[in-house]
C-alpha positions as CSV (number, residue, x, y, z in Angstrom):
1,X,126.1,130.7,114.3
2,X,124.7,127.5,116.3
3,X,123.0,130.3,118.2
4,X,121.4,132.2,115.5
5,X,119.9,129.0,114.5
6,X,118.9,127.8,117.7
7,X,117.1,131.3,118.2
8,X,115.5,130.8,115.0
9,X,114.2,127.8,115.6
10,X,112.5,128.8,118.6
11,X,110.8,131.6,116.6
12,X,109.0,129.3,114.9
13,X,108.3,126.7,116.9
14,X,106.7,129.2,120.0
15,X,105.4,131.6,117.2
16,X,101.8,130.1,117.9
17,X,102.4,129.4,121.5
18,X,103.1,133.2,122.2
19,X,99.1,134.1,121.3
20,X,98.0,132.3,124.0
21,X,99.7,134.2,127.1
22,X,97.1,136.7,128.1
23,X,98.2,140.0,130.0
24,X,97.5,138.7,133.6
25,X,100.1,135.3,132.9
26,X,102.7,137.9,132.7
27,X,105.0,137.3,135.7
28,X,109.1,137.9,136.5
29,X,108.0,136.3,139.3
30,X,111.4,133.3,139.8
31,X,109.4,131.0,141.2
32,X,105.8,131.3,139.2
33,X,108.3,131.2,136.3
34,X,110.2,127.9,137.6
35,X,107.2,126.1,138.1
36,X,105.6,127.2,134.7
37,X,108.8,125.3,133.0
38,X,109.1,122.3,135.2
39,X,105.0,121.9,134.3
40,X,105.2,122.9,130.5
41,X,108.7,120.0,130.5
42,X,106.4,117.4,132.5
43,X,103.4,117.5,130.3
44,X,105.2,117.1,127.4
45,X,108.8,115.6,127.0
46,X,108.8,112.9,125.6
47,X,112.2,111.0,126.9
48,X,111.8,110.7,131.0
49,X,111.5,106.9,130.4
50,X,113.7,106.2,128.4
51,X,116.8,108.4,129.6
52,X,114.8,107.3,133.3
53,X,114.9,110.6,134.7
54,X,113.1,111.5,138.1
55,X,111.6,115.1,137.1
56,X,110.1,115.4,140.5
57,X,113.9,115.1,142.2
58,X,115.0,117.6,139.6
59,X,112.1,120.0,141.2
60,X,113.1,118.9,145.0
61,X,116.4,119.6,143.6
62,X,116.5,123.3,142.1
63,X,113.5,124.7,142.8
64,X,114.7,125.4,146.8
65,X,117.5,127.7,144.8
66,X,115.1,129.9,144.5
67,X,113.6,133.1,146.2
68,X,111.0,135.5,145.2
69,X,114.1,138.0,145.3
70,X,116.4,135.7,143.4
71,X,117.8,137.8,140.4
72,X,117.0,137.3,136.7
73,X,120.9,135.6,136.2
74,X,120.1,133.4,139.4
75,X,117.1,132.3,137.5
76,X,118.5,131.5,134.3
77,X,120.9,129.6,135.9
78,X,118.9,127.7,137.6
79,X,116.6,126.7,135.1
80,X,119.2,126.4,132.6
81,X,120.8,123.6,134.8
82,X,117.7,121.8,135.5
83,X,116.9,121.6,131.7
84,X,120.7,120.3,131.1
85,X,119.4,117.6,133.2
86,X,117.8,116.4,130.8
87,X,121.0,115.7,128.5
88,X,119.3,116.7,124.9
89,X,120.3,118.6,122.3
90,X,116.9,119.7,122.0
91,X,116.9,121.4,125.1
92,X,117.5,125.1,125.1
93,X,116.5,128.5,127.2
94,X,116.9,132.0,125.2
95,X,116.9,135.2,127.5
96,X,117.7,138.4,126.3
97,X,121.1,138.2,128.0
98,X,122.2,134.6,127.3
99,X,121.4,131.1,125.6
100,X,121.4,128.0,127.3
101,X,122.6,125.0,125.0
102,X,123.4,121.1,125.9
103,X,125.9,119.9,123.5
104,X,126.1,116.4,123.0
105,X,128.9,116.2,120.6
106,X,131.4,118.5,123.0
107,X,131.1,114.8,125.7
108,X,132.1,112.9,122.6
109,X,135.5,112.4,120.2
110,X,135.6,113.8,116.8
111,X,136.2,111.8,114.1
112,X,136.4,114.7,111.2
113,X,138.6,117.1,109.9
114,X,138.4,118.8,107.2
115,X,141.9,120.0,106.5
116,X,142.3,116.1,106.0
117,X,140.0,115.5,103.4
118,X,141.1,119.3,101.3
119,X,144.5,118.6,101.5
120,X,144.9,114.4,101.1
121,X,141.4,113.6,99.1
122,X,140.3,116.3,97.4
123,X,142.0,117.7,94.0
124,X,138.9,120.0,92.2
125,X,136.3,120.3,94.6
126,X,133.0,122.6,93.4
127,X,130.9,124.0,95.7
128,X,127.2,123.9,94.7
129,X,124.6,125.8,97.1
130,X,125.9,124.2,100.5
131,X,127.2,120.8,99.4
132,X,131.2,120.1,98.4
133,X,132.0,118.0,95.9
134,X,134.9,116.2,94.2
135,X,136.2,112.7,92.9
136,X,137.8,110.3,94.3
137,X,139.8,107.3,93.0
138,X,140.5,108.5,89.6
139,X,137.2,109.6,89.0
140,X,135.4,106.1,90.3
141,X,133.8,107.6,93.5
142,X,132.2,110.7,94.2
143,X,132.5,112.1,97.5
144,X,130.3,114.9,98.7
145,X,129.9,117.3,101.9
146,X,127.0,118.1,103.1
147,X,127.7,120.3,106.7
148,X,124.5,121.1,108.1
149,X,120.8,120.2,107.1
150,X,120.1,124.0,108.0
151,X,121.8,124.9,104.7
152,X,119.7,124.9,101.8
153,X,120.3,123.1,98.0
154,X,118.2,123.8,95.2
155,X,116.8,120.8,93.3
156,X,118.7,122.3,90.0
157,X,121.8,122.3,92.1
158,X,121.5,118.9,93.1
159,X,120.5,117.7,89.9
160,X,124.2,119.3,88.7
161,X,125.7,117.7,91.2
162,X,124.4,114.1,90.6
163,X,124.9,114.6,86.8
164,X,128.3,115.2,87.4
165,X,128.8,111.8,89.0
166,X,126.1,109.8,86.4
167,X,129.2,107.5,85.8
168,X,130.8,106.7,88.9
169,X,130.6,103.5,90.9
170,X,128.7,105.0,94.2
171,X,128.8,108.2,96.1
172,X,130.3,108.9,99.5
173,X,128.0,111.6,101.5
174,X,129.4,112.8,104.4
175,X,127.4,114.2,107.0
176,X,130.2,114.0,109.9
177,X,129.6,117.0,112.2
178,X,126.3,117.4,110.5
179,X,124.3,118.8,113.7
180,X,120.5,119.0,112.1
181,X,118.7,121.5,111.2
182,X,115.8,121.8,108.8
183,X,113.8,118.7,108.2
184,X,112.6,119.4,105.0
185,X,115.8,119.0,103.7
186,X,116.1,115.2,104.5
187,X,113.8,113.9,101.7
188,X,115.3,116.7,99.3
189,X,118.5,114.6,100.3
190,X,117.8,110.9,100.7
191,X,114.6,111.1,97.7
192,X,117.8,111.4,95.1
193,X,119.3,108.0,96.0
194,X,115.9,106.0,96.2
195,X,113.8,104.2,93.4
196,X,109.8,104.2,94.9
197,X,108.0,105.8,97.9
198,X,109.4,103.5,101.2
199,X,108.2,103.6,104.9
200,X,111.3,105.0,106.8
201,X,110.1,105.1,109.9
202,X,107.7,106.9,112.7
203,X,107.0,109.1,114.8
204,X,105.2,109.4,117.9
205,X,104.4,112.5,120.4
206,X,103.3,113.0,124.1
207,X,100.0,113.3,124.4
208,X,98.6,113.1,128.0
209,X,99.5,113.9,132.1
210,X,101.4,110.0,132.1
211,X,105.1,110.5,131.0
212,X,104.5,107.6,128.8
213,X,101.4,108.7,127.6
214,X,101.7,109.4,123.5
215,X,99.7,109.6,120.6
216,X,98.8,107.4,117.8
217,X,102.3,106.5,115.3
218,X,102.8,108.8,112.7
219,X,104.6,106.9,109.5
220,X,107.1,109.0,107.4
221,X,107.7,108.0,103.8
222,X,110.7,108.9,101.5
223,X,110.0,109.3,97.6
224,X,111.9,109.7,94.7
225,X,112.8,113.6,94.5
226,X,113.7,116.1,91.5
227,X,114.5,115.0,87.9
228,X,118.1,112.9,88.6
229,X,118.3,109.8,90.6
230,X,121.4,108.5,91.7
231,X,120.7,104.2,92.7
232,X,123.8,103.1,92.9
233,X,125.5,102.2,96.0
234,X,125.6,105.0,98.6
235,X,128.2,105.2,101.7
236,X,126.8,107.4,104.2
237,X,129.6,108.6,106.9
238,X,128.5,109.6,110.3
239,X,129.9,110.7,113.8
240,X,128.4,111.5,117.2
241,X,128.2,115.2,115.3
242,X,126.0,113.8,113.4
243,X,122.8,114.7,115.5
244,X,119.1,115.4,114.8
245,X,117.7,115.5,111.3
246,X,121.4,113.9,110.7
247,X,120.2,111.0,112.8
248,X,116.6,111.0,111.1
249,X,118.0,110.8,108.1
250,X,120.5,108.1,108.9
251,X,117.4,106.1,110.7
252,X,115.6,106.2,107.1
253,X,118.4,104.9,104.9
254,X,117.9,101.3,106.8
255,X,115.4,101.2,104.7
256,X,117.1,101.2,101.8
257,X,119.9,98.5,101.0
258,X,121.9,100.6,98.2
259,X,122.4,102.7,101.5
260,X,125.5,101.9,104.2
261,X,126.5,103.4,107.1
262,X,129.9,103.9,108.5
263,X,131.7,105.3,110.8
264,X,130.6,106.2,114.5
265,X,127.1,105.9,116.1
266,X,125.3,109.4,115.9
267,X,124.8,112.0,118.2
268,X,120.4,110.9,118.6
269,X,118.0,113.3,118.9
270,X,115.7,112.2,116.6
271,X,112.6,113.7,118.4
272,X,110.9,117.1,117.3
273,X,111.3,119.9,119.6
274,X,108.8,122.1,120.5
275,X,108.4,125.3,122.9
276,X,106.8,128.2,124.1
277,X,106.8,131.0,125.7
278,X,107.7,131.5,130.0
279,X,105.3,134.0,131.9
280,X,108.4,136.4,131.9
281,X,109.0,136.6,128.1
282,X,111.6,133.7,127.9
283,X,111.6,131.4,125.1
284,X,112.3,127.8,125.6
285,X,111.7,124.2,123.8
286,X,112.6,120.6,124.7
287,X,111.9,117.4,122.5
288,X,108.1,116.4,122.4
289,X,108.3,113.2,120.4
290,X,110.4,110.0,119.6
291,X,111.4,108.7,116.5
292,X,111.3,104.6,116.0
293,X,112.6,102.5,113.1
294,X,110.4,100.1,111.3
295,X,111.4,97.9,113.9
296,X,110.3,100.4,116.9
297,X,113.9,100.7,117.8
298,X,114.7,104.3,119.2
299,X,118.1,106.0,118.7
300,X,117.4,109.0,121.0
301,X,119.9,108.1,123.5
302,X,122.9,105.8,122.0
303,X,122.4,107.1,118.5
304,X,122.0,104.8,114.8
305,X,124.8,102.5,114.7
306,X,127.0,102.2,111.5
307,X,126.7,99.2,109.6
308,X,130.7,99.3,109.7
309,X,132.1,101.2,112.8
310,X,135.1,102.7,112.6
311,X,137.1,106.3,113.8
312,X,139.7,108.5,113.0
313,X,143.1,108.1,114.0
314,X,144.1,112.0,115.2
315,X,147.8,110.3,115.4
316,X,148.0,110.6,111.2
317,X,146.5,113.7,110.1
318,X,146.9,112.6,106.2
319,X,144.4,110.0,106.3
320,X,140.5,109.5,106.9
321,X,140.4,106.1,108.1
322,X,136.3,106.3,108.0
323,X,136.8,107.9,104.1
324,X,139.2,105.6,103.5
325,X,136.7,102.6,105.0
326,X,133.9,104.3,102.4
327,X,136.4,103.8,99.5
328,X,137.0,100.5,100.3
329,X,133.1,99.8,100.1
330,X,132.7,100.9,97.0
331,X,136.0,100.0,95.2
């Protein structure tokens, strides 16, 4: 399934990229297409400096791996492992024979299970579009599961959902494990538990031959969204699952004190990727901007900190510590 989505993704992002290869730039030429990558990932990632990456040692490095008779697999591989090098999540190389994926969660422990939380916290759970939800401590706390910003909600279903929990004394939202996906589904999300348009954060994307060349800041706002508010105290669990628009959206709730954190740091990867289109007919993309609190702060690497750190104790399988810490919080 990460695949599908992965492939999806790079669909649209190279869908505009594609019109611009004219018939003579075709090439299954391994070395025109290794060099066409390690250009393409030089002009425009946006992380050597901060993860301090020497791209031209990853060139000396892997390019001399390759022959003008090296196979298609040979190639892949090679270019698969020099992107890994960059370490982010973002990074990715479709062929028609395999897909090339750098997981930052796999280097990192888990601090979620769901058989914990379905058969310890949960006693009526509904399921509403993609979001779980039940309550907690006789009815005080709402607790809801939201697994991947690539599922979708409607703005009915979430206004059912908050309805539901009009009278409660905060809402947990746990978006452990919650490895991205659609962007546009963060102020769907956060604009329920926020009173007036806020400045979250910004954005800001390569633009020039310097690796720390980038363009002018771009601000991103969050606004009040769909016809039920919820402004009470929030508890917003995360893990080094938590990756991408998970880590966007965690960046923006420091804007907003209802809002708290707990439990691990996330994954990062809050820059957008972008991609193209290799002389050969592979698709690739890699991150092209960074994302920077109101502070300039930058969580592509170590993640957004919790306001209260905690983890899961895989030694007692009947309790969520980091639930349990949420509970706690709003008790």
């Amino acid at each position: 399934m990460k695949y599908l989505i992965i492939i999806l993704s790079i669909l649209v992002f190279t869908s505009c990229e594609k019109a611009l290869f004219k018939p003579d730039m075709a090439s299954s030429d391994p070395l025109e297409n290794f060099d066409y990558l390690w250009n393409e990932v030089d002009k425009k990632y946006s992380y050597f400096e901060l993860k301090d990456i020497n791209w031209d040692e990853m060139k000396n490095t892997y390019r001399p791996m390759l022959n003008e008779n090296s196979s298609e697999m040979e190639l892949f591989d090679v270019l698969a492992s020099m992107l890994n090098e960059l370490k982010d999540d973002h990074t990715n190389l479709i062929s028609p024979f395999n897909v090339s994926a750098y997981n930052v969660a796999l280097n990192n422990p888990k601090n979620y299970r769901a058989r914990t939380i379905d058969e310890f916290y949960l006693t009526d759970p509904w399921r509403t579009g993609s979001l779980k939800h039940d309550f907690l401590s006789n009815g005080e706390i709402a607790y809801i599961r939201y697994g991947s910003f690539s599922s979708g909600f409607s703005d009915a279903q979430m206004d059912l959902v908050l309805t539901r929990y009009s009278n409660t004394k905060g809402i947990i939202l746990d978006l452990r494990e919650n490895g991205g996906g659609a962007i546009f589904n963060i102020p769907k999300l956060l604009g329920r538990f926020v009173e007036s348009k806020t400045l979250v954060g910004h954005s800001i994307t390569r633009d020039g031959e310097n690796h720390s060349d980038f363009g002018e800041k771009e601000d991103f706002y969050i606004a009040p969204h769909g016809n039920v508010q919820y402004l009470k105290p929030v508890v917003v669990l995360i893990d080094k699952g938590s990756y991408s628009a998970t880590t966007f959206f965690a960046v923006a709730t420091k804007a907003f004190p209802n809002i708290k954190l707990i439990g691990d740091a996330t994954g990062g990867g809050g820059g957008l990727p972008n991609g193209g289109q290799l002389p050969n007919g592979w698709t690739y993309r890699f991150s092209v901007s960074q994302l920077l609190d109101l502070n300039g702060n930058n969580y592509a690497e170590n993640g957004v900190p919790a306001d209260i750190e905690t983890s899961f104790d895989w030694t007692d399988l009947e309790t969520d510590e980091i639930l349990e810490r949420g509970i706690l919080e709003l008790e």
